[in-house]
DRENPABA-509166 format. One line per 3 residues: for each residue x, y, z of N, C-alpha, C. Coordinates in steps of 0.05 Angstrom, whole numbers. Example, Ala and Ser with C-alpha at 12.3 -4.5 7.8 and 13.67 -1.06 7.14 Angstrom:
264/-114/156/246/-90/156/264/-66/156  257/-45/142/273/-21/143/258/1/157
# end
This chain:
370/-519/-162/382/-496/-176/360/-478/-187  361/-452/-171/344/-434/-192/346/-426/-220  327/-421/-231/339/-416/-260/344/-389/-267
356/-382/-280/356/-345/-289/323/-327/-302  331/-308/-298/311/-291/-306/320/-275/-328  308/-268/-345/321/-253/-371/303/-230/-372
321/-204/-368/300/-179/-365/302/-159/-385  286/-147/-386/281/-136/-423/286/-104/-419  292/-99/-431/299/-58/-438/279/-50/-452
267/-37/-434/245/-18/-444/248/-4/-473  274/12/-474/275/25/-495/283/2/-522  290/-11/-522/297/-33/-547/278/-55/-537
266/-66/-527/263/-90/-524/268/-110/-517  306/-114/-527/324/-138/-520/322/-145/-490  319/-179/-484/326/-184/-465/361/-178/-465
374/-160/-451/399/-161/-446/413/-152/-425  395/-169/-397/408/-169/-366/393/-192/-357  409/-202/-338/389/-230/-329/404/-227/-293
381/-237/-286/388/-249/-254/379/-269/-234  392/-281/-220/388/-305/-218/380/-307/-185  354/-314/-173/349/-320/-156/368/-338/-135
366/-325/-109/378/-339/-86/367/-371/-89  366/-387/-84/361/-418/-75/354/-416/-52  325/-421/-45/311/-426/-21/327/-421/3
344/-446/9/358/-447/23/377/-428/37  390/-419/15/408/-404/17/391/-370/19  366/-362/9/356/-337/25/342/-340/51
344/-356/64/326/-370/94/366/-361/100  386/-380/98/405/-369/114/412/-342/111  403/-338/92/416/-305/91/400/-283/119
375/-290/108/348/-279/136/362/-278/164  373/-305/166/378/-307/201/407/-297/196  431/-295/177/455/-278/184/436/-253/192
424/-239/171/421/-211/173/406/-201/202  389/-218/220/381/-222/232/394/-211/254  413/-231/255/434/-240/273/449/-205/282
465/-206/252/473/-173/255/462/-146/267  429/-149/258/410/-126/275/412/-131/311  432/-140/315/428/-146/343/457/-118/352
482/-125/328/497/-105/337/484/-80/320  476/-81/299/462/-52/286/451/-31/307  434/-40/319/410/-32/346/436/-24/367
451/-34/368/475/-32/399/480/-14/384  488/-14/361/510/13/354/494/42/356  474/48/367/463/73/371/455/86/346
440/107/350/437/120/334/450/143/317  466/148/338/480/168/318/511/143/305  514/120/310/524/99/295/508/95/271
485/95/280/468/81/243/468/106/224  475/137/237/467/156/217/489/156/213  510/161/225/541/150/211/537/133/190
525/109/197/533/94/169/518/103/149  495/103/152/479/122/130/490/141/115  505/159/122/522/188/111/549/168/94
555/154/109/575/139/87/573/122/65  546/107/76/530/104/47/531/122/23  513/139/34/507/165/20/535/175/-2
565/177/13/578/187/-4/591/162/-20  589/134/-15/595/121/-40/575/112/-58  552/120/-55/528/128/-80/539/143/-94
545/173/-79/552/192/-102/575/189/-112  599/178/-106/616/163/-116/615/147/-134  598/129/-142/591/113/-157/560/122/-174
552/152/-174/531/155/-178/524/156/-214  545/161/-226/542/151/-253/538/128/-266  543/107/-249/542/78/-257/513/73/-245
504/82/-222/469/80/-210/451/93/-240  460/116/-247/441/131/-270/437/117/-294  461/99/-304/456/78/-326/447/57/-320
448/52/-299/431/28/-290/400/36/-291  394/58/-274/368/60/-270/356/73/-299  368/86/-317/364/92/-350/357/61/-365
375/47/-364/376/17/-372/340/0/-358  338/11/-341/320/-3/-319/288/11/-336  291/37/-340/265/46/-337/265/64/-363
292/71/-389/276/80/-410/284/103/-406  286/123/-383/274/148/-374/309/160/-369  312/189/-378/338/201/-366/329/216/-339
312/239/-352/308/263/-328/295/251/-297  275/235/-306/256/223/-286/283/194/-260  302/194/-284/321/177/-260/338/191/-250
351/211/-255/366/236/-238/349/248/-222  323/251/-223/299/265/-210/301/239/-176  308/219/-178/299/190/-163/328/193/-151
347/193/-170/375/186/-151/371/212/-131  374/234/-136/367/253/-120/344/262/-101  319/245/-112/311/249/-90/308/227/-61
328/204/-59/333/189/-61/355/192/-41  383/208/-49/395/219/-30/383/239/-7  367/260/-22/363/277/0/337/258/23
324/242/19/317/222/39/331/218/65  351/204/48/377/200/74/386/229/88  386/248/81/394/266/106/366/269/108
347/279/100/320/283/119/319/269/141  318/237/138/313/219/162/339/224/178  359/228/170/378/234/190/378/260/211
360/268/198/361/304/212/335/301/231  314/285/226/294/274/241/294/258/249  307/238/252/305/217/274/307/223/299
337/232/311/339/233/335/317/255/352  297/274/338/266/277/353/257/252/352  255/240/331/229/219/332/228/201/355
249/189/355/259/169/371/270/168/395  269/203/410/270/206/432/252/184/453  263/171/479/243/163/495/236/184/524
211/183/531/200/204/549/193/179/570  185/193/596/183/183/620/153/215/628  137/196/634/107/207/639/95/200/675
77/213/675/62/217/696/42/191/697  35/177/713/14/159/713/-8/179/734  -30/159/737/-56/166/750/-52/162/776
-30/136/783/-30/137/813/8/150/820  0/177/830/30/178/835/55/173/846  56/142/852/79/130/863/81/109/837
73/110/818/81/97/795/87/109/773  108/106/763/123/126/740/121/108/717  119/118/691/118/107/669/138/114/647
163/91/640/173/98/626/172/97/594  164/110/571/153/96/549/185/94/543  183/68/520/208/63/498/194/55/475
212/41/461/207/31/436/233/16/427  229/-8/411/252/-25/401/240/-39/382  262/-46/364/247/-46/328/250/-77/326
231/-73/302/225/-102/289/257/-109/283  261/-134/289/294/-143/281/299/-141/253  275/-147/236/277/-156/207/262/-148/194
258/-125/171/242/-120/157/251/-125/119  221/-134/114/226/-146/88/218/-128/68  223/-116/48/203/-93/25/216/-112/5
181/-116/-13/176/-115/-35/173/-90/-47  186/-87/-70/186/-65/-87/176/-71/-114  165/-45/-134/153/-43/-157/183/-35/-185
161/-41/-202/187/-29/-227/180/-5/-233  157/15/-227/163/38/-243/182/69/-231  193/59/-199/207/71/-191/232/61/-184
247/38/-190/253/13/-180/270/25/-153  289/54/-156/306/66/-135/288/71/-104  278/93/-117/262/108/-92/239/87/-82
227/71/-94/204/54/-72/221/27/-64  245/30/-76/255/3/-55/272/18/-31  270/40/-34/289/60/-8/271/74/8
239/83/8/223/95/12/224/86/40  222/63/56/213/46/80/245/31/78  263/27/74/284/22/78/300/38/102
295/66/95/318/92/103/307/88/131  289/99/141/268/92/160/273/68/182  275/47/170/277/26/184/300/19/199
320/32/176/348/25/183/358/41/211  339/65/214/344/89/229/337/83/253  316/71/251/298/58/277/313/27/287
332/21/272/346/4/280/344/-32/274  322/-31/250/317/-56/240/348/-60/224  345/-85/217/355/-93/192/344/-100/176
344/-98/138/331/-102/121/338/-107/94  322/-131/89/325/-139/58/306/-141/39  310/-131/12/300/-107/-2/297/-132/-27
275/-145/-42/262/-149/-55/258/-131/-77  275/-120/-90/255/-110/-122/239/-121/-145  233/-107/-160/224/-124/-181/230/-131/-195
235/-155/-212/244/-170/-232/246/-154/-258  234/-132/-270/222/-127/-288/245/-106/-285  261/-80/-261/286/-64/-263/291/-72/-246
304/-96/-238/333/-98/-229/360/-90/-229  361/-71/-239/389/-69/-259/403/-50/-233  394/-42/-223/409/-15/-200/409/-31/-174
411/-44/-173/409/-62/-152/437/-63/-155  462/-79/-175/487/-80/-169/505/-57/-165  500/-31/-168/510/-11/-169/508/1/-136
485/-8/-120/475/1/-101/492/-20/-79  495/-49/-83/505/-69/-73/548/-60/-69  546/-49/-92/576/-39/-93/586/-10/-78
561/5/-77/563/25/-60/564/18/-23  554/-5/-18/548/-22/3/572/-27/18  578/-49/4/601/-59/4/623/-37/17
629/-14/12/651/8/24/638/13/57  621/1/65/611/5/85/600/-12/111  622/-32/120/620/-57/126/600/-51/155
596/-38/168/574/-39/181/540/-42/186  538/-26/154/517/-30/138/511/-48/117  530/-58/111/531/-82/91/508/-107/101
515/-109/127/517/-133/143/487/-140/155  467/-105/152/438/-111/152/425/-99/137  439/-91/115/424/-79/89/423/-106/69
410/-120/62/411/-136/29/390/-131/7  409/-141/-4/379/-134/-35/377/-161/-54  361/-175/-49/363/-202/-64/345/-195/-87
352/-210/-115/333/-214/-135/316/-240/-136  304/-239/-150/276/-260/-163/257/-246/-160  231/-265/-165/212/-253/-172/184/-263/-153
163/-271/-155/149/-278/-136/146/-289/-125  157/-312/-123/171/-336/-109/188/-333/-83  210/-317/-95/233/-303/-74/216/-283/-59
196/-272/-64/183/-251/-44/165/-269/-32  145/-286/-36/135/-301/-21/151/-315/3  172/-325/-4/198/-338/17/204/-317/40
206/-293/26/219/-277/41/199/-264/69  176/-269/64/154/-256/81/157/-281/100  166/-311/93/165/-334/114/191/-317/135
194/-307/129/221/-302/148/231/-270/151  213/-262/151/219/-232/167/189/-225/184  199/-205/208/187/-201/233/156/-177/217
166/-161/193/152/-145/184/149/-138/154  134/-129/142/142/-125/113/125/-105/100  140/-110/77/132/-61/64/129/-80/44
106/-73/28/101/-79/-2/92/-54/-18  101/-45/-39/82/-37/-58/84/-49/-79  58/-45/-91/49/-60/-112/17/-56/-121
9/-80/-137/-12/-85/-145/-32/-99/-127  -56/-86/-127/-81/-98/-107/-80/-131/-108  -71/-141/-124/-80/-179/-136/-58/-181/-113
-33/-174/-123/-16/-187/-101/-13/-180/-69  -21/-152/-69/-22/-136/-41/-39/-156/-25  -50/-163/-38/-71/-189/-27/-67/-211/-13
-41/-225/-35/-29/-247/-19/-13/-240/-5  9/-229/0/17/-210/17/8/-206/47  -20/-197/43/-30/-188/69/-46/-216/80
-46/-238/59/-57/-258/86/-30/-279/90  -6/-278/75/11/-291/79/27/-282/112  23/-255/118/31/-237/141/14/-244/160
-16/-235/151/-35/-258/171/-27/-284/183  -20/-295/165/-20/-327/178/0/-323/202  26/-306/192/43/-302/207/44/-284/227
20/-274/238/18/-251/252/31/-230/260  54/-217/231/62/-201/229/62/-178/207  68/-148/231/57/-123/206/58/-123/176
45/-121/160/38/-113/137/33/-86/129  49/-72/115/44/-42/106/47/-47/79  28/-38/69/15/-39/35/7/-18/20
18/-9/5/17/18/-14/5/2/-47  -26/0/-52/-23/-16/-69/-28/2/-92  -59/-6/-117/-64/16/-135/-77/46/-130
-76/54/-153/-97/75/-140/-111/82/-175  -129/105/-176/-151/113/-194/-142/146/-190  -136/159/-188/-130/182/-179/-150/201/-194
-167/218/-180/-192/232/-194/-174/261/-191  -183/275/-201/-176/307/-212/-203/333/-215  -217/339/-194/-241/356/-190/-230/384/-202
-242/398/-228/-236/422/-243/-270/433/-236  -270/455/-212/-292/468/-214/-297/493/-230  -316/511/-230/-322/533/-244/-301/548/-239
-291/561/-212/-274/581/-202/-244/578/-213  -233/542/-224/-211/538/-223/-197/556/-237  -177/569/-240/-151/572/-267/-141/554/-279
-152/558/-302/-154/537/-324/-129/529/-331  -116/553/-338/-90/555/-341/-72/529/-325  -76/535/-291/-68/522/-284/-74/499/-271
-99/491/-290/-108/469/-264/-102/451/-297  -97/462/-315/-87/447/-351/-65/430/-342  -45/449/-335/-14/440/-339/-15/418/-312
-14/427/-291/-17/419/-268/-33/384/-276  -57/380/-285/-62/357/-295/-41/335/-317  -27/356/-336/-17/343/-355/1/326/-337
12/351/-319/43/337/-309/19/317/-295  7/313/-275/4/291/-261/-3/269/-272  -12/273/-297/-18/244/-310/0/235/-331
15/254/-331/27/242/-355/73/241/-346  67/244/-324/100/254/-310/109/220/-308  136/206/-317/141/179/-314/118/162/-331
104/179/-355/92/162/-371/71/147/-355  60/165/-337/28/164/-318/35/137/-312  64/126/-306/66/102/-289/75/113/-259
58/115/-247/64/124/-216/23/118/-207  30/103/-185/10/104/-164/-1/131/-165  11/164/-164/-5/181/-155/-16/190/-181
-14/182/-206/-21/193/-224/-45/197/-223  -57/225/-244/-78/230/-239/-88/212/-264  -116/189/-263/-125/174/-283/-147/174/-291
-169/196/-279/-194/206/-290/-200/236/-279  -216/249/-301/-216/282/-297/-236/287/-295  -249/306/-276/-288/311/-271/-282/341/-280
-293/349/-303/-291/379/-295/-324/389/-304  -323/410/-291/-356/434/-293/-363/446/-320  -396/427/-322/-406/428/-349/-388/457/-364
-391/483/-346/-396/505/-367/-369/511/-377  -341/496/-360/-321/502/-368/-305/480/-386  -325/455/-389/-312/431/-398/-300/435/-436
-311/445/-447/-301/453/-473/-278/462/-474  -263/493/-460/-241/505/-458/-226/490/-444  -236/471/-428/-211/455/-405/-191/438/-431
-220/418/-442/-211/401/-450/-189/401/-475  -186/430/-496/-182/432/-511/-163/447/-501  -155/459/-488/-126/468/-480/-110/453/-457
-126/431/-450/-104/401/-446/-101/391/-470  -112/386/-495/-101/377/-518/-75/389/-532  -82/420/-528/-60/425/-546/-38/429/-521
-35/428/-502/-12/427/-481/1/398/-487  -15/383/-483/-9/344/-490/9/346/-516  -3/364/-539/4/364/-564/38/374/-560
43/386/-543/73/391/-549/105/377/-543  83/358/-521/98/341/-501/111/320/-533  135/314/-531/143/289/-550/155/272/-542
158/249/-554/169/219/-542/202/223/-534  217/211/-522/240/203/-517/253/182/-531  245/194/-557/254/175/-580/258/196/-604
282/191/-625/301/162/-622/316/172/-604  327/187/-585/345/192/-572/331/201/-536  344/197/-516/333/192/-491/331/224/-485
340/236/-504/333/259/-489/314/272/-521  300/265/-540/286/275/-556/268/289/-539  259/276/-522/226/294/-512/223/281/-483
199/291/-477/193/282/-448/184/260/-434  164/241/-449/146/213/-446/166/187/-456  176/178/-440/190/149/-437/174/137/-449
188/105/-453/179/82/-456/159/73/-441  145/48/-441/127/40/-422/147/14/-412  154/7/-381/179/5/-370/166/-31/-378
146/-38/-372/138/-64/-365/113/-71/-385  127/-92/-403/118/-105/-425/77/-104/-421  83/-122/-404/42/-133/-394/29/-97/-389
45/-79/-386/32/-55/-380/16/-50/-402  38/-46/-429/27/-40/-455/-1/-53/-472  9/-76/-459/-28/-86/-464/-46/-77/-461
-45/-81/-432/-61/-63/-414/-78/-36/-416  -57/-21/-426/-61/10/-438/-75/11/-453  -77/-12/-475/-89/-19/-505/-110/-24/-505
-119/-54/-488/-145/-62/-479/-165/-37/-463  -153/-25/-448/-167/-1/-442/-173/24/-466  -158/29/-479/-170/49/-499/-184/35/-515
-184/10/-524/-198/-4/-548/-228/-1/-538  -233/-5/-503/-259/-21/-490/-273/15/-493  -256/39/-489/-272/65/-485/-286/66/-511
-268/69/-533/-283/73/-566/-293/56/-569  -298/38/-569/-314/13/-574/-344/18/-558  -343/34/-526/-365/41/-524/-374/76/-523
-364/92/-533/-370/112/-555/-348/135/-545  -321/127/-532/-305/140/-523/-290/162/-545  -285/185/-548/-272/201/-572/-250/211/-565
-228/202/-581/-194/208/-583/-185/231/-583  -178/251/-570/-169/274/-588/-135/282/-591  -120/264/-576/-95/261/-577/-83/232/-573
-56/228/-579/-56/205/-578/-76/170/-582  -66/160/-559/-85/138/-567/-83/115/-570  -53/107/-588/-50/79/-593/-11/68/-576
-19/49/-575/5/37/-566/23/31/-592  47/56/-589/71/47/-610/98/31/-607  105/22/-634/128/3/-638/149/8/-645
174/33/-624/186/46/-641/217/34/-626  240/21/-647/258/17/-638/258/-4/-622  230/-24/-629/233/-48/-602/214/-42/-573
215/-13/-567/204/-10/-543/173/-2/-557  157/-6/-522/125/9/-524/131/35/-519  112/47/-530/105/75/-534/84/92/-532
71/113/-511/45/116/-515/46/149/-515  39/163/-532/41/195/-530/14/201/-511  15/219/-501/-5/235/-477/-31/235/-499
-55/223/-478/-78/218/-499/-102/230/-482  -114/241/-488/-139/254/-479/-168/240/-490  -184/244/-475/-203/217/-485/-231/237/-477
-254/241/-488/-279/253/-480/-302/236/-479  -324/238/-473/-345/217/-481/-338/192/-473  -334/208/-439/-322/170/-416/-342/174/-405
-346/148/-392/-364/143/-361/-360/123/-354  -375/106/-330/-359/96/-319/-368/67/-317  -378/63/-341/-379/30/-356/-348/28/-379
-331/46/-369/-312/39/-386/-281/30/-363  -272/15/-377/-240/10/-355/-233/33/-347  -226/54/-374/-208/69/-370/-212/94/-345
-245/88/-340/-247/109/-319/-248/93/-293  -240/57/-290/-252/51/-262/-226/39/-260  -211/20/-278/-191/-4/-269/-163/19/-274
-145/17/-261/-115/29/-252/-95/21/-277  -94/48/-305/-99/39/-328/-61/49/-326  -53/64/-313/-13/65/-306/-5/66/-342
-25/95/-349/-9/98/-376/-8/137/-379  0/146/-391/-9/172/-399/-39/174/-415  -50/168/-406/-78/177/-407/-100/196/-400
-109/210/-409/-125/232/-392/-148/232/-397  -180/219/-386/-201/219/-397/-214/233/-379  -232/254/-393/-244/281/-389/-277/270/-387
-292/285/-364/-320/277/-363/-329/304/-356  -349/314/-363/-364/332/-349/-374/323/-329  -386/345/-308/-411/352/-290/-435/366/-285
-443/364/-273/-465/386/-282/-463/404/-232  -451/382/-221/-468/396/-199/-449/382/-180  -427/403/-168/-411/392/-145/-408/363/-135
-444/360/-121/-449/328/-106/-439/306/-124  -451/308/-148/-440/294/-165/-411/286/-184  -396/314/-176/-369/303/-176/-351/295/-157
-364/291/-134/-356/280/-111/-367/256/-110  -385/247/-115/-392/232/-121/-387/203/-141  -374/223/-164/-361/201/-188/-330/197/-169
-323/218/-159/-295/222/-154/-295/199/-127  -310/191/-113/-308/170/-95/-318/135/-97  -335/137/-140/-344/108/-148/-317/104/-158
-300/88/-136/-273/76/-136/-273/54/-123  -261/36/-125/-249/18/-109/-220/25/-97  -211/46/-111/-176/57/-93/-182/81/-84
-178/91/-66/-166/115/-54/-142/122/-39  -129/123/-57/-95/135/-59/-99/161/-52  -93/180/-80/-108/214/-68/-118/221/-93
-114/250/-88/-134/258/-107/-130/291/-110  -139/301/-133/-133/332/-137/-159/353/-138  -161/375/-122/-188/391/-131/-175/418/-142
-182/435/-168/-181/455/-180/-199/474/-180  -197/493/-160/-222/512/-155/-211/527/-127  -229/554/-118/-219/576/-103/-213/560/-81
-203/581/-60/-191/552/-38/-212/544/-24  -236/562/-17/-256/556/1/-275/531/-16  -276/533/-37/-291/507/-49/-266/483/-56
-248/488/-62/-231/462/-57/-221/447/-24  -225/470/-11/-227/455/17/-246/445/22  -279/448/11/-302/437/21/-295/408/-2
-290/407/-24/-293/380/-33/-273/368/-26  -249/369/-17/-230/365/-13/-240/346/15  -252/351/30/-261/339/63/-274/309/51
-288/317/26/-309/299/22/-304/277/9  -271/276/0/-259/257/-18/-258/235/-7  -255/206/-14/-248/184/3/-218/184/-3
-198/191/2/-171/183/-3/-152/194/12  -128/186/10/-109/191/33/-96/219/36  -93/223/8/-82/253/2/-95/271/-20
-98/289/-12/-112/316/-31/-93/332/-45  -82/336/-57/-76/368/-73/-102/386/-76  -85/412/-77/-101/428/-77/-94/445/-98
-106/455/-117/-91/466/-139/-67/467/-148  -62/438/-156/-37/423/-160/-42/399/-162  -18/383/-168/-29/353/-166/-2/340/-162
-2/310/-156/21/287/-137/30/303/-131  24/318/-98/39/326/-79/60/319/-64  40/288/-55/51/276/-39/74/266/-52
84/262/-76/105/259/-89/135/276/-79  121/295/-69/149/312/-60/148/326/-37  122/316/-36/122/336/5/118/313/17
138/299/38/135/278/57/127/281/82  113/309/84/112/308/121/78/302/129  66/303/106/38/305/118/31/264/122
20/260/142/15/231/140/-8/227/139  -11/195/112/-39/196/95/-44/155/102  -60/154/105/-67/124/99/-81/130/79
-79/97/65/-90/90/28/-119/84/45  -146/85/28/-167/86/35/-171/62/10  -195/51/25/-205/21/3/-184/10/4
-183/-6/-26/-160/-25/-28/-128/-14/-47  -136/17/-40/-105/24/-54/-90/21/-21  -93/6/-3/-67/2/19/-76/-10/43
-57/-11/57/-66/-22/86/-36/-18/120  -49/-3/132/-30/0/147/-21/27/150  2/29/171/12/62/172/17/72/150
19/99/163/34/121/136/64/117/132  70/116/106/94/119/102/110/149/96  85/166/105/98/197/98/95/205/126
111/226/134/115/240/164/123/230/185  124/230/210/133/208/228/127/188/230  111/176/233/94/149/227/102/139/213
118/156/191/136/132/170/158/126/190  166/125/205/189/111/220/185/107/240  160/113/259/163/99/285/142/83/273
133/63/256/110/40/257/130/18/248  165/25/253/186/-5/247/189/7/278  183/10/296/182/11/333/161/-12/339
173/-22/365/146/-44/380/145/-12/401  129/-7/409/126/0/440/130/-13/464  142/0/480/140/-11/507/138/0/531
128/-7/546/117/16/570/128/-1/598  146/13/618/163/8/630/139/27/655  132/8/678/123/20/705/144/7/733
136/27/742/165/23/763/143/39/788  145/25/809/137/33/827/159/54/849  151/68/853/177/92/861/171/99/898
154/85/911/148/100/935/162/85/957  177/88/984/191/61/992/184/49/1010  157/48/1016/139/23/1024/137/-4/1017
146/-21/1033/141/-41/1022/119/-52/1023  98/-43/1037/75/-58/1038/54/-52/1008  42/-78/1007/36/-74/981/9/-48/982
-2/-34/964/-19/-17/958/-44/-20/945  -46/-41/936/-75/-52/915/-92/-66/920  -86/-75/950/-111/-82/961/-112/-71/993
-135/-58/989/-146/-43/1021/-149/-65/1043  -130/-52/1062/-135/-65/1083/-127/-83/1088  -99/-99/1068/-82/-115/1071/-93/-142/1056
-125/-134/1050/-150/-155/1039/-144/-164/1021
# end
């Protein structure tokens, strides 16, 4: 018997939702039903799976008030979970409106012309995603939509930490017995995701580098795909030419949007000696207006911090900067208000990079500011990373395209920042150890749940064979 899990509300504290892990046994049979089913999923064609998809779709929004308290309940946050349910839906018609290009099959020319080549493709039967808590909707749907399109079937792993939209999503399911049957979403926690990788053909993780780790040799052993979206460090280049104005705000939001818990957050700032004074002090008083989402969920803009061990985290890192001569000028400390953690938008000067907060993946509203003195060298700080996720440059376009080339990371903004947050077409692999594997943005996010297959057919009506001269 597994035992329950007791999961805690960000905004109060109380443990008051619990869920209870499948039993070994019983998620190994579940694997081979769902399995089983991707055999008629795949028969039912494509414009069958986007059928079911669209009917999905409208008993979400049918039930879409009961998803928003769940995912509020889950994560603390009002605006930022209406921002997810929605973007979330419009997913599903994107991939629906793109698939049938993607997934076209072509028939090609070979080198010898009495042999024709037919390409295809046919999907992994079974794909597994592990998912994170600070988006719990959209990154357990991100490689889901995709898969389902291409004709896998798939069971969806979240995180223990927001579970809570998981039953609301399960009930939207349910009106849809076609899809029911190779969509699942099991709970537990790392245990149940370890199990679950024994028994699927492929698997989507995001997460944390420690675990992206085991993950990727647990798939090893099993010599199957691994696609890994893990941390990242996200750097922010503010050159001489930038608009301050907007390379200010543009930063706040990126580091501080979902309470700088997002992979693309921006988590260290390089800006140019002569402009570093005015940068830094009109991100302070911008930070200064932003207020908590307390006592009421819609007081202000900065949520809770969703996941208990985060708040530590956050803490140990500002303690380690001042301690070695780091200076506060906003925010700062981890608060105790109503039960939940709390961190107001904090700006930090007098960093480098003997401190956490500028090297380890600190997933708080934090903003620590360094000067430069000389381009090389902010390309330079901007690539002493161990993650390259992406990254932001602020400056005219001809100098943010030149540092922009020179970044190690998967995605750039360009006078702006988390792009890739809302533009899905450009495709990026994670660089270092923020990932491993295809893109999950552009097509490549859905033909890498395809095997290839290449179909030759000899077409000329000779029977005598052709490949060796002379009958030899």
């Amino acid at each position: 018997m597994t035992k329950p899990i007791e999961v805690r509300n960000p905004r109060t504290g109380k443990f008051d939702y619990v869920i209870i892990p499948p039993p070994s046994k019983l998620l190994v049979q579940q694997c081979k039903r769902t399995r089983r089913a991707q055999v008629r999923w795949q028969q039912l064609g494509l414009e069958g799976r986007i059928e079911a998809l669209q009917q999905w779709k409208q008993a979400i929004l049918s039930g879409r008030d009961r998803l928003t308290e769940a995912l509020v309940n889950d994560t603390g946050r009002l605006s930022i979970s209406v921002l997810e349910i929605d973007s979330f839906l419009s997913s599903i018609d994107r991939w629906c409106r793109l698939a049938p290009e993607l997934l076209q099959e072509s028939a090609k020319n070979t080198a010898i012309p009495f042999i024709a080549l037919q390409q295809t493709s046919v999907p992994y039967p079974l794909v597994g995603i592990i998912s994170p808590w600070n988006f719990p909707l959209l990154l357990s749907t991100i490689d889901t939509i995709p898969a389902l399109l291409a004709g896998c079937a798939v069971i969806v792993k979240p995180s223990e930490i927001a579970p809570r939209f998981v039953a609301p999503m399960i009930t939207a399911l349910n009106a849809v017995p076609k899809l029911h049957d190779v969509l699942t979403f099991v709970e537990g926690e790392g245990a149940t995701g370890s199990l679950l990788i024994e028994n699927v053909d492929l698997v989507c993780f995001t997460g944390s580098v420690a675990t992206g780790r085991k993950v990727a040799e647990a798939a090893a052993k099993r010599f199957i795909p691994a696609f890994l979206e893990l941390g990242g460090k996200d750097p922010a280049i503010v050159l001489e030419s930038a608009n301050l104005e907007l390379a200010t705000s543009a930063i706040l939001w990126g580091s501080v949007v979902n309470t700088g818990q997002s992979c693309l957050s921006i988590e260290r700032i390089y800006v140019a000696e002569s402009i570093f004074e005015k940068f830094y002090h009109q991100l302070v008083a911008k930070a200064h207006r932003l207020q908590l989402a307390y006592p009421t969920i819609e007081s202000g803009e900065i949520g809770p911090i969703i996941a208990e061990r985060q708040a530590a985290i956050i803490s140990d890192h500002l303690q380690d900067a001042v301690e070695k001569g780091a200076v506060i000028h906003c925010g700062g400390v981890i608060e105790d208000l109503g039960g939940g953690w709390w961190c107001r938008p904090t700006v930090l000067t007098q960093v480098n990079h003997s401190m956490k907060v500028m090297t380890e993946e600190t997933f708080g509203p934090i903003m620590p500011v360094m000067p430069f003195s000389r381009v090389e060298e902010a390309v330079s700080l901007a690539n002493d990373s161990i993650y390259g996720l992406s990254a932001a440059v602020f400056a005219s376009e001809a100098e943010a395209l030149e540092v922009a080339y020179q970044i190690d990371a998967g995605a750039i903004s360009i006078n702006d920042a988390g792009l890739t947050a809302m533009i899905h077409e450009g495709e990026k692999n994670s660089f270092k150890f923020s990932g491993l594997g295809g893109s999950r943005m552009g097509a490549a996010a859905l033909k890498r749940f395809m095997r290839k297959k290449a179909i030759l057919m000899k077409t000329n009506a000779t029977n005598d064979p052709w490949w060796f001269e002379n009958g030899e």
